[in-house]
N, CA, C and O atoms as a CHARMM CRD file, in Angstrom:
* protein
*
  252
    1    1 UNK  N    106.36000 153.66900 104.26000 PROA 1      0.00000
    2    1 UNK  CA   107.55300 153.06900 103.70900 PROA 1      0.00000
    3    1 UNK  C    107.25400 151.61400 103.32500 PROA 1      0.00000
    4    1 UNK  O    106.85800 150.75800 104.11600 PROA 1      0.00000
    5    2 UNK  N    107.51200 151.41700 101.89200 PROA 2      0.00000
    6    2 UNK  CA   107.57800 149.71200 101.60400 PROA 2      0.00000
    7    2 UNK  C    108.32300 149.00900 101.94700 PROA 2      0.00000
    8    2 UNK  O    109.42400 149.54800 102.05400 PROA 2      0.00000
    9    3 UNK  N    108.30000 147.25700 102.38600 PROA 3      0.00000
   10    3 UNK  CA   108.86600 146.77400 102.87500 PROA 3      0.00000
   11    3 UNK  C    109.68600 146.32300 101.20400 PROA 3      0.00000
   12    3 UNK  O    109.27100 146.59700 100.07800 PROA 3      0.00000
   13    4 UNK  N    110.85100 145.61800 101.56700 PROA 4      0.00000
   14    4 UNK  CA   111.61200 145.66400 100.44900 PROA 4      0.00000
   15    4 UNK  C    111.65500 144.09300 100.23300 PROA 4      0.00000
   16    4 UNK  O    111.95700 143.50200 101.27000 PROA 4      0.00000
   17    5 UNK  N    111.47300 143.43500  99.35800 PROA 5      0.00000
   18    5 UNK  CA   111.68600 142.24500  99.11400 PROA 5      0.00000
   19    5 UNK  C    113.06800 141.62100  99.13300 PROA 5      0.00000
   20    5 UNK  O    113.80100 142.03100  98.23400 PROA 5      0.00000
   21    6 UNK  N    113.69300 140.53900 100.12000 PROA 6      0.00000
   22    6 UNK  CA   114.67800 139.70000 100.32900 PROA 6      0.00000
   23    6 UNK  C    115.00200 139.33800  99.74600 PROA 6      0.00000
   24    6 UNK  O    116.21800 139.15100  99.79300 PROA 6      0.00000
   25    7 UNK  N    114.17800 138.84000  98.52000 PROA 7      0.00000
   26    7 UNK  CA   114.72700 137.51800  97.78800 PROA 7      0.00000
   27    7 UNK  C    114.62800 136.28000  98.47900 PROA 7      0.00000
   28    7 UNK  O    115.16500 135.39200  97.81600 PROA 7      0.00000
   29    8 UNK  N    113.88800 135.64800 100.14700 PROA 8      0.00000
   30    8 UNK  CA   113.84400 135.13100 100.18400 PROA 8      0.00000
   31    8 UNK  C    112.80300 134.31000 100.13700 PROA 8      0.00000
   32    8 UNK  O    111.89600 134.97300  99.63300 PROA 8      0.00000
   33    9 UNK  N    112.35400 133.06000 100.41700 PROA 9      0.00000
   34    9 UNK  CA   111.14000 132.41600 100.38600 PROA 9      0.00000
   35    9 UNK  C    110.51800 131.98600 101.33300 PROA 9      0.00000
   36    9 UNK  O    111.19100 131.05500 101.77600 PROA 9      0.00000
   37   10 UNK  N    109.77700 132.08500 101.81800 PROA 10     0.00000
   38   10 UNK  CA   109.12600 131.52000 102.87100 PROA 10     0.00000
   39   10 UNK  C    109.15800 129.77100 102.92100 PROA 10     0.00000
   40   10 UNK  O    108.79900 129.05800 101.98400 PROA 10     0.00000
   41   11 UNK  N    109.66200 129.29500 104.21300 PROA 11     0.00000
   42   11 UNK  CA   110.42700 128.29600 103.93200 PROA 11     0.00000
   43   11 UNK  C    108.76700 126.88600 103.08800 PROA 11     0.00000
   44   11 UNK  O    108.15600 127.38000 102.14000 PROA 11     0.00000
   45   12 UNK  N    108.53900 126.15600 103.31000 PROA 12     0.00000
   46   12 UNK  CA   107.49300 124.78500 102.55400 PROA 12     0.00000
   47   12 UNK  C    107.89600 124.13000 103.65700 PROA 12     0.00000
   48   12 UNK  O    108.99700 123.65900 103.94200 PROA 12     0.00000
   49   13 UNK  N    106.70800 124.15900 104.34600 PROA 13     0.00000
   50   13 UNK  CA   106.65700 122.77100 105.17100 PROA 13     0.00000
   51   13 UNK  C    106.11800 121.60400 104.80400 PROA 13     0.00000
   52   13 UNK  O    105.03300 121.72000 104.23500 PROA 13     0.00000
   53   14 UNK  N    106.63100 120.22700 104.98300 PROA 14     0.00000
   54   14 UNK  CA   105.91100 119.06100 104.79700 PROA 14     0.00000
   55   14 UNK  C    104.99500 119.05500 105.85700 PROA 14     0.00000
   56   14 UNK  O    104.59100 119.91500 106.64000 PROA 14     0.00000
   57   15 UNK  N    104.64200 117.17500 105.57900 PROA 15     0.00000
   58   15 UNK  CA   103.54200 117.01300 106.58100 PROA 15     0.00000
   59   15 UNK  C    103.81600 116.67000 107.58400 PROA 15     0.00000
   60   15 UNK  O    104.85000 116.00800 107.67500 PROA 15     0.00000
   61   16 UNK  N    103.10400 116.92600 108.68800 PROA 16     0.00000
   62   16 UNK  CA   103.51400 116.32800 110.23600 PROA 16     0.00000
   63   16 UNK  C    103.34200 115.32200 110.14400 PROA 16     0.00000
   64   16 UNK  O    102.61900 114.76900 109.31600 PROA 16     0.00000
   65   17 UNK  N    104.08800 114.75900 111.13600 PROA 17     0.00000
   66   17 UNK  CA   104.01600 113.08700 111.60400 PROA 17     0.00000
   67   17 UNK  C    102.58300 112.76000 111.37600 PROA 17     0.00000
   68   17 UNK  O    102.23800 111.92100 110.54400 PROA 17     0.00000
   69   18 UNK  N    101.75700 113.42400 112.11500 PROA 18     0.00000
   70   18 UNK  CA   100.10800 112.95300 112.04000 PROA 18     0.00000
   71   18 UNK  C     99.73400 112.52200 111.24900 PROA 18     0.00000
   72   18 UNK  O     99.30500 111.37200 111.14600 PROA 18     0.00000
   73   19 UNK  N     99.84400 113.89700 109.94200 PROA 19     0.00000
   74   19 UNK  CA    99.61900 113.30800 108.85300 PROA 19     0.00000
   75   19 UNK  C    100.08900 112.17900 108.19100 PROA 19     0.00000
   76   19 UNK  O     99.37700 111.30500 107.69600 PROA 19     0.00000
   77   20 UNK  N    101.48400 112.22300 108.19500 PROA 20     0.00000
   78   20 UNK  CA   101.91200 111.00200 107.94500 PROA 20     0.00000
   79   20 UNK  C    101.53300 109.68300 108.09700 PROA 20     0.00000
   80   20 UNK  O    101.44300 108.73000 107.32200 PROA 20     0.00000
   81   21 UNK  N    101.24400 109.91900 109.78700 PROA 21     0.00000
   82   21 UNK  CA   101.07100 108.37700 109.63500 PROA 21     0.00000
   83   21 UNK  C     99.42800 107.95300 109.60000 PROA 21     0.00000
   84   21 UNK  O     98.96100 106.92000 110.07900 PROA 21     0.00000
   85   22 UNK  N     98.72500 108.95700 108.95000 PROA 22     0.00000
   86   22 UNK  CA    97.51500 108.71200 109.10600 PROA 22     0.00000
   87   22 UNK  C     97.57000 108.20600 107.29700 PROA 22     0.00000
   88   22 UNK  O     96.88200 107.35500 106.73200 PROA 22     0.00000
   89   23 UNK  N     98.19300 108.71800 106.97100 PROA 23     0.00000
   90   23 UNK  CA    98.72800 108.19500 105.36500 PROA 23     0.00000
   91   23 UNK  C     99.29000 107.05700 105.02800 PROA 23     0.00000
   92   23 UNK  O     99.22300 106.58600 103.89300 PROA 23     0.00000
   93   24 UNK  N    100.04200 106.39700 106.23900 PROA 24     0.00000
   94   24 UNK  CA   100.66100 105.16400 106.07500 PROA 24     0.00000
   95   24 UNK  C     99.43500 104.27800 106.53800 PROA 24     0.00000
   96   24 UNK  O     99.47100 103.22600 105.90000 PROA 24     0.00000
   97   25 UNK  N     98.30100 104.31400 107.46100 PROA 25     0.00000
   98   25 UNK  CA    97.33600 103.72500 107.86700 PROA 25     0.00000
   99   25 UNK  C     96.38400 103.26800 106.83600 PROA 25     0.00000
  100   25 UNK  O     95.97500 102.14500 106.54200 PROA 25     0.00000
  101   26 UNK  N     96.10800 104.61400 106.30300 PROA 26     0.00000
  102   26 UNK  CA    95.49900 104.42500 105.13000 PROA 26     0.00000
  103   26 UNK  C     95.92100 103.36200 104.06500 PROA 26     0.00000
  104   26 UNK  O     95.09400 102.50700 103.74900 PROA 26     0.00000
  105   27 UNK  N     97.08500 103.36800 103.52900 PROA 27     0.00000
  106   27 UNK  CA    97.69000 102.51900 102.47700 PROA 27     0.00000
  107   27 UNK  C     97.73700 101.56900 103.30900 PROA 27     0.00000
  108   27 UNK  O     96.94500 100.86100 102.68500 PROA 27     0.00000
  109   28 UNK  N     98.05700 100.80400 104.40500 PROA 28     0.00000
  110   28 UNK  CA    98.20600 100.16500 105.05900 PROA 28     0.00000
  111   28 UNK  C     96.34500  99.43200 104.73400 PROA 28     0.00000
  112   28 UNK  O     96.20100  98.41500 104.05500 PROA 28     0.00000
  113   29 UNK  N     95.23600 100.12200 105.30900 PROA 29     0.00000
  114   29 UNK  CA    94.08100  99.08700 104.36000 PROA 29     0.00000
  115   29 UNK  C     93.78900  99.30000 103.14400 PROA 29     0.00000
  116   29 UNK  O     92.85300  98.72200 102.59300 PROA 29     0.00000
  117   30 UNK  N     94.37300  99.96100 102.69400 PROA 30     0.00000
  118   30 UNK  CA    94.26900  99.69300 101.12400 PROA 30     0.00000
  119   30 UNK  C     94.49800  98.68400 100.77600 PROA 30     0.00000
  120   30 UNK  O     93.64900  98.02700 100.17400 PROA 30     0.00000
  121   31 UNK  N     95.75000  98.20500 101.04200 PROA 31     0.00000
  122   31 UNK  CA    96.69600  97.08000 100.71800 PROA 31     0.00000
  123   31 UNK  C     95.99900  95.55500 101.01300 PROA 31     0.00000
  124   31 UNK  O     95.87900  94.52700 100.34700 PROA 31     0.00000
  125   32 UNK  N     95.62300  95.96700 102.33400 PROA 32     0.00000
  126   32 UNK  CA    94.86500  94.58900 102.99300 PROA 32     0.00000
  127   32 UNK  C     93.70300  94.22600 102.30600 PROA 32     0.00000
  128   32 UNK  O     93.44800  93.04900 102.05000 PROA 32     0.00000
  129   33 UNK  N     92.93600  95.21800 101.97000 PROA 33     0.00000
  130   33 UNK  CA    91.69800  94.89700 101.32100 PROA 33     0.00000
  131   33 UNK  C     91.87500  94.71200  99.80700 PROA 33     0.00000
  132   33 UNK  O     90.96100  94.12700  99.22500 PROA 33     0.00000
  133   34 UNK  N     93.00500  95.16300  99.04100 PROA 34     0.00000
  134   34 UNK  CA    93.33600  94.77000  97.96700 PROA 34     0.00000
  135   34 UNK  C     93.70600  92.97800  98.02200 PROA 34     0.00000
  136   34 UNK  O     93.18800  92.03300  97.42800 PROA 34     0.00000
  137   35 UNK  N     94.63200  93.04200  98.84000 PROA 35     0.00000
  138   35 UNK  CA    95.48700  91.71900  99.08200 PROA 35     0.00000
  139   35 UNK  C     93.90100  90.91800  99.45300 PROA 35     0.00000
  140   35 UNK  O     93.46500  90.37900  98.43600 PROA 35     0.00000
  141   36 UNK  N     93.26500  90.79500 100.29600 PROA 36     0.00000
  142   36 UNK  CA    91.70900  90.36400  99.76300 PROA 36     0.00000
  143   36 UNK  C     91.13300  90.20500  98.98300 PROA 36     0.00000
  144   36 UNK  O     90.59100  89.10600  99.10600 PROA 36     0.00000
  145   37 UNK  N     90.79200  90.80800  97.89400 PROA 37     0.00000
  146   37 UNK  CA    90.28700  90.73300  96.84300 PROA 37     0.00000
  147   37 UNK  C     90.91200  89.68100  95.41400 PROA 37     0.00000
  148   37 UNK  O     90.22700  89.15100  94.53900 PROA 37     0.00000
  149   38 UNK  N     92.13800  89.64700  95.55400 PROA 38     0.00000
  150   38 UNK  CA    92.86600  88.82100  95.20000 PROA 38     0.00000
  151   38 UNK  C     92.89500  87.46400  95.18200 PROA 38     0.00000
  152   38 UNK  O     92.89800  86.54400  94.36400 PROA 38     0.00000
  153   39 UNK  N     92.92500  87.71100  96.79400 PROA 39     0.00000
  154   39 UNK  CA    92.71100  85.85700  97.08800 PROA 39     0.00000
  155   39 UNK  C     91.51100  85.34300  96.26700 PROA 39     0.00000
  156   39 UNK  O     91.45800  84.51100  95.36100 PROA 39     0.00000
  157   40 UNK  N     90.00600  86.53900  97.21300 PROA 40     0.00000
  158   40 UNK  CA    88.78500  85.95100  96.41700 PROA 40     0.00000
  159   40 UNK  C     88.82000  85.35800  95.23500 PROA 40     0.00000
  160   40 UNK  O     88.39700  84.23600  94.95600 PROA 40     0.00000
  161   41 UNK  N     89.56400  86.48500  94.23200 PROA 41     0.00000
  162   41 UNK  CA    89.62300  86.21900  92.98700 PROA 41     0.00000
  163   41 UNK  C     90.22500  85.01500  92.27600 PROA 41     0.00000
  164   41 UNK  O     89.85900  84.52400  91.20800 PROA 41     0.00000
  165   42 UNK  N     91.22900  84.63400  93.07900 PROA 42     0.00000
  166   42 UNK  CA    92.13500  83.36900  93.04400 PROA 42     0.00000
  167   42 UNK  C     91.03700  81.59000  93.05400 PROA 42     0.00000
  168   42 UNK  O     90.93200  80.53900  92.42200 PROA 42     0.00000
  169   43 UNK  N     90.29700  82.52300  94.59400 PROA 43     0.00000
  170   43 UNK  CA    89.81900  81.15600  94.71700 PROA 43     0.00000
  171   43 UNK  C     88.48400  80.78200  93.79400 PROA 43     0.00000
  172   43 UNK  O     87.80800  79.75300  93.77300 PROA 43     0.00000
  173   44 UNK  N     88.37700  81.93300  93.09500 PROA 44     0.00000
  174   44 UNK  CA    86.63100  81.81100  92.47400 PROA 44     0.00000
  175   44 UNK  C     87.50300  80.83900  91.10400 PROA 44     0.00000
  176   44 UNK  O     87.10600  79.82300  90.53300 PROA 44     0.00000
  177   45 UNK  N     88.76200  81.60700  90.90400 PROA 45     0.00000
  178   45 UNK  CA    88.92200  81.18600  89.62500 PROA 45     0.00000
  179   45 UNK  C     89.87600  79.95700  89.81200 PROA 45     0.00000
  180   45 UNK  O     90.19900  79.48600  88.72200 PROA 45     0.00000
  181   46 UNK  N     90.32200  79.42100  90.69900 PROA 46     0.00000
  182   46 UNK  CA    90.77000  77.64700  91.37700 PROA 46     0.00000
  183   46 UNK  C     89.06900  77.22200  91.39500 PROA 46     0.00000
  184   46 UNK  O     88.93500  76.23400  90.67200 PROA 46     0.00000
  185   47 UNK  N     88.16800  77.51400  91.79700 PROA 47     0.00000
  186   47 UNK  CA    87.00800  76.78300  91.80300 PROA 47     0.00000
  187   47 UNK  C     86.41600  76.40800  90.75400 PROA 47     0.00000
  188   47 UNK  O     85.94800  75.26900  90.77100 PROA 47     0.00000
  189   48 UNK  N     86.24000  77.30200  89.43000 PROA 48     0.00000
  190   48 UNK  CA    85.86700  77.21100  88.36400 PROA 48     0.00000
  191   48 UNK  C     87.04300  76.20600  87.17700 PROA 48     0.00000
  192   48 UNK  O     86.66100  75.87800  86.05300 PROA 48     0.00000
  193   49 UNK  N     87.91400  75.98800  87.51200 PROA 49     0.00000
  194   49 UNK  CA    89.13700  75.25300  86.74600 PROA 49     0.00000
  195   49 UNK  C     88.68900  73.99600  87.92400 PROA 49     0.00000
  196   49 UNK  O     89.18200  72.94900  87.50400 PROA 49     0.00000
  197   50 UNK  N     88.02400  73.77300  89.07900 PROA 50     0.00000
  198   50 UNK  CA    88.33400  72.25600  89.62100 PROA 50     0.00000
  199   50 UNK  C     86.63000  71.28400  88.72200 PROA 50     0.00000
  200   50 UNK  O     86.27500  70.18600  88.29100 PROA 50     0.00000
  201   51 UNK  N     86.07500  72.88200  88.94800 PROA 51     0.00000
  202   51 UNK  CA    84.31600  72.39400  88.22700 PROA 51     0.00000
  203   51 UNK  C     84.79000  71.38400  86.69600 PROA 51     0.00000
  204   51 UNK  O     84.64600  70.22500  86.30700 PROA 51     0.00000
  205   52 UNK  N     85.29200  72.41300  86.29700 PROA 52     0.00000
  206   52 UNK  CA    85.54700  72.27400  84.53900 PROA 52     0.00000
  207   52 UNK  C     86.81800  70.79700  84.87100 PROA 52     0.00000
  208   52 UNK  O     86.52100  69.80500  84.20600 PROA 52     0.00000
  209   53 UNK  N     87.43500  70.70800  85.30800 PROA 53     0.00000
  210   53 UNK  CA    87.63800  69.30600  85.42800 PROA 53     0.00000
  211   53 UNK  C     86.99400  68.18100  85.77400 PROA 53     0.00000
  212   53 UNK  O     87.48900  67.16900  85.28000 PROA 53     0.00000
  213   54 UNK  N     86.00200  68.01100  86.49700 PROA 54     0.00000
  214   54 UNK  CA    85.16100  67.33800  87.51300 PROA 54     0.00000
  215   54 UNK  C     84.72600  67.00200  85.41000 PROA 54     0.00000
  216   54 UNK  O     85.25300  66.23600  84.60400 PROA 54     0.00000
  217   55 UNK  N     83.71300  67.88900  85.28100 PROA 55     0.00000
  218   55 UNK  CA    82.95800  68.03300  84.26800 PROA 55     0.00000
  219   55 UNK  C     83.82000  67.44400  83.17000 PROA 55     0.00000
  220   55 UNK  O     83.11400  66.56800  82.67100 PROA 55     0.00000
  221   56 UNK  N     84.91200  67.47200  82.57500 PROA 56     0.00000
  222   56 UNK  CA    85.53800  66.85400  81.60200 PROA 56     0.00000
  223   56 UNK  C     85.71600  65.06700  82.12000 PROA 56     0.00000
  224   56 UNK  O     85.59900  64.01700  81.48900 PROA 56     0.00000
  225   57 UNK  N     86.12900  65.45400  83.91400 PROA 57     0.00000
  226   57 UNK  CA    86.14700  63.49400  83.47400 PROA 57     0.00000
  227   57 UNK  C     84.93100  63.00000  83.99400 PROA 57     0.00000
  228   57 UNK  O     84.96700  61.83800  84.40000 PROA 57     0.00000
  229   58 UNK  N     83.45900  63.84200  84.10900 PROA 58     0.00000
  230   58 UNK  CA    82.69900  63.08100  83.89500 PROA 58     0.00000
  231   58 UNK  C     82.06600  62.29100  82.81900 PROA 58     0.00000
  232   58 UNK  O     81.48700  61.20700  82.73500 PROA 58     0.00000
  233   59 UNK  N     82.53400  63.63600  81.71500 PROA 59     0.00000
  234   59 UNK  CA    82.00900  63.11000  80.30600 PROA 59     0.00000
  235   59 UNK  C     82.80400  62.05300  79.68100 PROA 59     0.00000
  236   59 UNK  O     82.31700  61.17000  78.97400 PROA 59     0.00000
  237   60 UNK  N     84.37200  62.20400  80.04300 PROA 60     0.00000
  238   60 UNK  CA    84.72600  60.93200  79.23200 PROA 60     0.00000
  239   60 UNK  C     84.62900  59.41300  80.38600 PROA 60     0.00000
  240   60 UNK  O     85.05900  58.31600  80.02900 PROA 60     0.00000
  241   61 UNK  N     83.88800  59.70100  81.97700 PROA 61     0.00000
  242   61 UNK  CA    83.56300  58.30200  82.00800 PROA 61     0.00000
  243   61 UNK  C     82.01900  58.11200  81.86200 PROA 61     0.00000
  244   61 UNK  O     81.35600  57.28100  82.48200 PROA 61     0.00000
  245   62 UNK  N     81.59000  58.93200  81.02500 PROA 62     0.00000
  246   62 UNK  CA    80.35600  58.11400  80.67800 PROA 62     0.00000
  247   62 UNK  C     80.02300  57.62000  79.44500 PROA 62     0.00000
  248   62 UNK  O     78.85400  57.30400  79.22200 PROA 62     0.00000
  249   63 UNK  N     81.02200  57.48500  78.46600 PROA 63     0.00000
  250   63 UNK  CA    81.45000  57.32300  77.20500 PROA 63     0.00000
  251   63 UNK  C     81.51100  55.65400  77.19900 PROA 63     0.00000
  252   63 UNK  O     81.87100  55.05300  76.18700 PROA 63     0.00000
């Protein structure tokens, strides 16, 4: 004898907590090491704008 189809669905589970929060951990250093990279980037490019000033008023005090 075949079993007869319900019509219903087998329910979709999400993810467990575990997962979850092993997902929020994750983004969690993503973020940090992004938010890092940033700064670096900040400060390479504050360093290179203090050079290029240095360098402009050296040239006009040796004029």
């Amino acid at each position: 004898m075949e079993k007869m189809n319900t019509g219903r669905k087998s329910p979709v589970r999400g993810p467990t907590a575990k997962e979850v929060n092993k997902e929020i951990a994750e983004l969690k250093k993503e973020n940090f090491n992004l938010k890092l990279r940033i700064y670096f980037y900040e400060e390479r490019v504050n360093t290179r704008d203090r050079d290029q000033d240095v360098i402009k008023y050296v040239s006009t005090c040796s004029r």
